[in-house]
Residue, then its C-alpha position, 0 to 999 in steps of 0.5 A: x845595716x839598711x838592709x834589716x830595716x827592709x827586711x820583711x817582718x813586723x815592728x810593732x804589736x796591734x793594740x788590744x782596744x781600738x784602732x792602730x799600733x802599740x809598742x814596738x816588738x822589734x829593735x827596728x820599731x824602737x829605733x825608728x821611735x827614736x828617730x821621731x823623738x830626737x827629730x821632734x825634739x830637734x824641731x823643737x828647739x828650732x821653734x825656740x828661736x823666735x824666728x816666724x820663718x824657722x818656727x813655721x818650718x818647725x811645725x812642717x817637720x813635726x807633721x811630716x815626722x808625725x805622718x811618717x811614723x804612722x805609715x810606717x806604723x801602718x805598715x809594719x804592724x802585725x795584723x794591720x790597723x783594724x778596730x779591735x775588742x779585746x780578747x775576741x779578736 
């Protein structure tokens, strides 16, 4: 099943106004916003511990999951990232 996530193709839809990524348009899109839900949401409950050190490698999961999720997104949007009007484009 690895192999269809590498398969060329686009995951998700460009937004009609401004800059970046809508929603997904393919099952891979949806899966991969899955993943980041359940691992924010797991790195959530690691913050919850009390714990500084373990709370500190929460928010570093967070930002690597949040940076991941945008490459991703960057790359595998139809028409690539670009700034967008609406209709005109």
């Amino acid at each position: 099943m690895l192999h269809m996530f590498l398969k060329k193709g686009d995951w998700f839809a460009p937004k009609r106004y401004g800059y970046g990524a809508g929603l997904p348009i393919a099952w891979q899109g949806w899966a991969l916003l899955a993943a980041y839900c359940a691992g924010i949401a797991g790195a959530l409950m690691l913050a919850q511990t009390g714990d500084p050190a373990e709370q500190a490698v929460a928010w570093v999961l967070i930002l690597v999951l949040t940076v991941l999720l945008i490459a991703i997104a960057a790359k595998r949007t139809r028409g690539r990232w670009k700034w967008r009007w609406g209709e005109r484009d």
